[in-house]
N, C-alpha and C positions, 0 to 999 in steps of 0.2 A: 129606589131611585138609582138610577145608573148613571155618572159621571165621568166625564172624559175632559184631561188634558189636552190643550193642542197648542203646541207651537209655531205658528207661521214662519216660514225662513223661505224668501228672495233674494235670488244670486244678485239680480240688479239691482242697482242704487244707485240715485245721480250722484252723492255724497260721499256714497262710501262703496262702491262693487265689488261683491265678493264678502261679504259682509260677516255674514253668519260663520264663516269656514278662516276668519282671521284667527292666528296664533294667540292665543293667549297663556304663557304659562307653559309653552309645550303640548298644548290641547288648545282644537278648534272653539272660535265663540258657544255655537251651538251645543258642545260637547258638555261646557260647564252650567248652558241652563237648562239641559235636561237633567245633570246631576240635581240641582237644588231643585228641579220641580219633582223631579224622583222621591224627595225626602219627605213629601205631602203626606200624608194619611187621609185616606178619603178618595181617591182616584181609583176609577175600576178600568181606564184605558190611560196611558199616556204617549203621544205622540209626537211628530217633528210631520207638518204640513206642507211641502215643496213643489216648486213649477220646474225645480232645477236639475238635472242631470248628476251635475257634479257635488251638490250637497246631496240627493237619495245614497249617490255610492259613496260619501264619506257617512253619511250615518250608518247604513248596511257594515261598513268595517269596524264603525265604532259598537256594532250591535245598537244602535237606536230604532226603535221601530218607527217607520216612517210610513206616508202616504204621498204619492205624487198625484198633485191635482191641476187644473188647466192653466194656462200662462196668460191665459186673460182674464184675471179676476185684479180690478183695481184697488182695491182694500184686501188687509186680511180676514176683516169680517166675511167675504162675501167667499173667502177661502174655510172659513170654518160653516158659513153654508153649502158647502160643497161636500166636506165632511158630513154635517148633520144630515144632508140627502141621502147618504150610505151606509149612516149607523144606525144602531138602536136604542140610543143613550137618549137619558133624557135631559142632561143639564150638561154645556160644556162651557169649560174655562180657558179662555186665548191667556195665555201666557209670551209677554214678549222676547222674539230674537235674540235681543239685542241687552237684554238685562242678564248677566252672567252671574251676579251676583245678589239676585233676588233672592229677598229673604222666605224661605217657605212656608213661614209664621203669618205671613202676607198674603201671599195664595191661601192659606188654609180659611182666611179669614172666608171668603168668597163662599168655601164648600160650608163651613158653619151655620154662614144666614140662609145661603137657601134649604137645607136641612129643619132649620129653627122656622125658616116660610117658605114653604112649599108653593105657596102662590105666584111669588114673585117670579116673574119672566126673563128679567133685565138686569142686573146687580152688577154695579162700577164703583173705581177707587178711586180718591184724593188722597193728597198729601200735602201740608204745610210747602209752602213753597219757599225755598231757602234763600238769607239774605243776600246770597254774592247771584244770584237769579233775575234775569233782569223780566218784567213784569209786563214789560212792553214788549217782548221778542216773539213773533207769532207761530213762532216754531213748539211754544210751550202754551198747552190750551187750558184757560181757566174757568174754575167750578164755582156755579154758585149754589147753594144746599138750602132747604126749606129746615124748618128744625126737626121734623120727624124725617128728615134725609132722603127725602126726595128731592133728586136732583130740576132744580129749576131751569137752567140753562149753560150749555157751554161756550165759548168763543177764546178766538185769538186774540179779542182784545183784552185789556184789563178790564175784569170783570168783579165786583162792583166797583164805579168811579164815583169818589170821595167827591162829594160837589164843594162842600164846605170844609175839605183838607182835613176830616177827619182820619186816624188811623183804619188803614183796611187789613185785611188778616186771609193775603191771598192764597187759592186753594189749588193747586193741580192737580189737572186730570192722570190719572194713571192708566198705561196701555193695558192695563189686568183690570179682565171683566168675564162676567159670565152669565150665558142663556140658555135660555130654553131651545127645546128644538124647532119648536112652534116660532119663536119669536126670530129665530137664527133662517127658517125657512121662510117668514114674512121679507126678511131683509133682503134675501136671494132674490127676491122677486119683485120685488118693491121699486119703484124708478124714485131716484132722485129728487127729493125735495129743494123748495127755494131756499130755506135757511141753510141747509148742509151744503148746500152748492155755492152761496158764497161763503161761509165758515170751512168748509172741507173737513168735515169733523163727523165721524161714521155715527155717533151716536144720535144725533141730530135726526134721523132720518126716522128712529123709534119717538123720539119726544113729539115730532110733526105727525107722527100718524096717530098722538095720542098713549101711547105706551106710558105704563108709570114707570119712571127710573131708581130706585134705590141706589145712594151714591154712599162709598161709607168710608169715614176718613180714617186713614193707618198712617204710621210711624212708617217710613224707609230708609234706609242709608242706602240702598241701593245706587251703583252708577251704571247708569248707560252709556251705549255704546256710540254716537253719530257719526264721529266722525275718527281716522287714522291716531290722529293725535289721541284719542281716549282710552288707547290701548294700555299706555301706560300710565293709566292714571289707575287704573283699572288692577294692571299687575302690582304698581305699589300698595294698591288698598289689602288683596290679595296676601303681599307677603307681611301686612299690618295684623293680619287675621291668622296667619298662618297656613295657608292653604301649601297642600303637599308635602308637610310635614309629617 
């Protein structure tokens, strides 16, 4: 089984432009989450997937090996179908932009199950959703999980709602997932479903056509990156850890 990395990285961004190529530490965003997806075991390709000009030629100096793909793909998913059109791999893992400090213990997790099932096409990640997180903010998409961990359903809203003010034990979605080639070329091709069209949530578009999801919940300290502000939240964790030391 042949496995492939791929990092999506888009110069635009209403939020944040220029995203991936922000300073962190003396080194570009992108710079530091190819180091940590570097540190995988288990990867037979790893890459940096770009629409951009100006990030292909910062990775090429950084020596990142990269791929430049079309500037009209609305998701990164349909950017790692564009990939999977061109490789010969059989199972690839989106790794996000924007997590600089993703732990590789967390990636690894991805290449482990699908090796352990070979079957599975579809494999995604939750995580405890932290208490200073607000539950309502639709910018953060929540998991609900069956017990053998298939994923039931995603949404921006809070998902499940306490009717009787019982404790809930909410779950985020993580941008780290990984497919099949089969499953990754269904989606390239696939139109738009009604549930993913009002939720906006790529995965949605394999549960409506029936796909089974394995969702499998990990530990992160990870921080992401959305917005200019989270640069330095990022570099304190950073010299918490010791990086460049």
């Amino acid at each position: 089984m042949k496995i492939t990395g791929v990092i999506p990285a888009r110069y635009q961004s209403s939020r944040f432009p220029g995203k991936p190529l922000a300073p962190i530490c003396g080194r570009p965003m992108i710079w530091w989450v190819y180091q940590q997806a570097s540190k995988v075991p288990g990867f037979d390709e790893l890459c940096v997937a770009t629409d951009s000009d100006r990030i292909y030629e910062a990775c090429k100096e950084l020596s990142i090996p990269v791929v430049m793909t079309k500037d009209t793909h609305p998701t990164g998913t349909d950017r790692l179908g564009e990939i999977a059109e061109k490789s010969d791999s059989d199972f690839f893992v989106n790794i996000q932009g924007d997590e600089p400090l993703i732990e590789p213990s967390v990636i690894r997790t991805i290449i482990d199950y699908k090796k352990a099932h070979p079957e599975v096409e579809v494999i995604n990640t939750m995580t405890a959703l932290e208490p200073d997180q607000d539950v309502t903010a639709p910018s953060i998409v929540k998991a609900a999980a069956a017990k053998n961990d298939d994923l039931l359903y995603l949404s921006r809203s809070p998902i499940p709602r306490s009717k009787k003010g019982l404790p809930v034990d909410y779950k985020r979605h993580l941008g780290l997932y990984g497919l099949s080639r089969e499953a990754l070329l269904f989606y390239a091709h696939a139109d738009r479903g009604y549930l993913e069209s009002i939720e906006d949530v790529e995965m949605l578009r394999f549960l409506e056509n029936g796909y089974r999801i394995k969702i499998l919940e990990v530990t992160s300290d990870s921080l992401g990156v959305d917005l200019p502000e989270d640069i330095e939240k990022v570099e304190k964790r950073m010299a918490e850890l010791g990086y460049g030391r």
